[in-house]
C-alpha angles and dihedrals in degrees: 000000000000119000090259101055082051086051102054095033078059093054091049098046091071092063096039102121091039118103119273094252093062090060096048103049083047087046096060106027093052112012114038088050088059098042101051090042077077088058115100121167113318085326119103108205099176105103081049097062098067109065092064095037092054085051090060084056099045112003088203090064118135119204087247092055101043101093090045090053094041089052094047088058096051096047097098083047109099092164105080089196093063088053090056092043088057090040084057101046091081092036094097099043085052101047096044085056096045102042105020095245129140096232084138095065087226119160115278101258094048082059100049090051080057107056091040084062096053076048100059092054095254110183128243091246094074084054101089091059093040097057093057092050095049091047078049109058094034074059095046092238083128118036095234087234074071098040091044092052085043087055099048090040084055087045088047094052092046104045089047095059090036093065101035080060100241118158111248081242107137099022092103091061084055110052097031089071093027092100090052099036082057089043084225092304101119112177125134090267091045085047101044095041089050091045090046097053084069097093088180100056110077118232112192120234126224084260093051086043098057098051092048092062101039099046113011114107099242109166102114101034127119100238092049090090094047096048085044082049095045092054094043089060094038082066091060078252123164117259116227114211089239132091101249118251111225119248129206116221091191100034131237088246109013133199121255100264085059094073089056087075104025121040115225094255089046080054096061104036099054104022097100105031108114091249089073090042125097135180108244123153110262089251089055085043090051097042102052088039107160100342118149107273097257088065090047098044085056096056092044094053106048109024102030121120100205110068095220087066093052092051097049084057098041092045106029102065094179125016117222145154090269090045091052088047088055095051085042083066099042094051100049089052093050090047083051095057097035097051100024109158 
């Protein structure tokens, strides 16, 4: 049985001799609410939601232990509706971090903060923290210009190891303590100095940064969407309700002609470093393959549906190993302003 189904066996033990009526009525007017309320699309993410909730309770929680503890807190509660209703409080939060929904009601640019991070892959350990600061604010227990700060110095700290292509390991040791190391007091300075007092946990520096963007092979990894999407936006461009295929300039396995401009080793070294990605749809991607770079600027340019695409093709006439150095450059320093913490 999964945490969920002892959960709710647990909820329902408290009515059993009660007549069948009762819990049923209690059945459809409080569970079943909150139990279809997990339900998106054709995607269940209720068993899901126990794990970080039970860390709110005991941060020391492990998944083994989550439905034990939970049951331990509900052992004095003989009323099965004020469990759900305890059960509900985080949902929202939840589901707005999971799905990208508003659920929470929050302003508009404390939601966005939030769904930028979901975005950005942000794993489910930071949840936990995440779901006190967003009850919080929609409480007014953080101002949301706090919460907001909280939330980019977060992105900062996660793209940056991202990129740098850290393992989210550790991370878990950071954010399940996060809300009591800030006694509550979450604001960007609370937030940085916490995260810095784990020795162990890398933050990388703008040096370190900077490298990672301009030489680290980054086609593949998870982070590589988000930062495509990011500079798309960055440009006022339009934001296709698709999650960007990545495009090689210089392609994976490129035709001939290619190796008049790039030398094999050149090849292997900078064919997957985000200066020589692009977002496509996966079609566009399909249909210009390995072609030499003039019949691919020209579909950039004039059929692509992410702006940054369009204006590579309409500004880079030739792409070359100088060319790619250059947007190399101009990358770095726009991932240094956007994420700099």
């Amino acid at each position: 049985m999964t945490t969920g189904d002892l959960v709710r066996n647990e909820i329902f033990s408290r009515v059993a001799a009660q007549q069948l009526t009762a819990i049923e009525d209690i059945d459809q007017r409080s569970w079943q609410p909150f139990y279809r309320k997990f339900q998106v699309g054709d995607k269940s993410l209720f068993d899901a939601f126990f794990f970080p909730f039970g860390l709110i309770q005991d941060p020391n929680l492990k998944k083994s232990e989550v439905f034990a503890k939970l049951r331990d807190k509900w052992r004095e509660t003989g009323d099965p509706e004020i469990i759900i209703r305890q059960l509900a409080e985080y949902q929202n939060a939840f589901l707005d971090l999971a799905t990208g929904s508003n659920h929470q009601g929050l302003p508009g640019d404390v939601a966005r903060a939030f769904e930028r991070l979901r975005r950005a892959s942000t794993p489910i350990s930071t949840y936990p923290f995440l779901m006190r600061v967003s009850n919080a604010i929609r409480d007014g227990v953080i101002s949301h210009e706090d919460g907001i700060g909280a939330l980019q110095v977060i992105e900062s700290f996660l793209v940056r190891r991202s990129a740098a292509g850290h393992e989210p390991t550790g991370l878990h040791a950071v954010f399940k303590r996060l809300w009591a190391d800030t006694e509550g007091a979450v604001n960007a300075l609370s937030v940085t100095e916490s995260i810095r007092r784990h020795r162990t946990v890398v933050w990388p520096d703008n040096d370190d940064f900077r490298e990672a963007i301009e030489t680290r092979p980054m086609y593949g990894s998870a982070i590589t969407p988000y930062l495509l999407a990011e500079w798309n936006r960055q440009l006022g461009g339009d934001q296709p309700n698709l999650t960007p295929w990545i495009e090689h300039v210089l392609p994976d396995h490129p035709e001939p002609s290619w190796f008049d401009v790039f030398t094999r080793d050149e090849h292997e070294q900078v064919k997957d470093r985000l200066a020589n990605l692009l977002p496509l749809s996966s079609e566009m991607n399909r249909e210009i393959g390995n072609k030499p770079y003039a019949a691919k600027r020209q579909r950039y340019r004039d059929d692509s549906g992410f702006k940054a695409t369009r204006k590579f093709g309409e500004e880079v006439e030739t792409w070359t190993p100088v060319a790619l150095k250059e947007r190399s450059r101009t990358l770095s320093e726009w991932a240094l302003a956007r994420w700099p913490y």
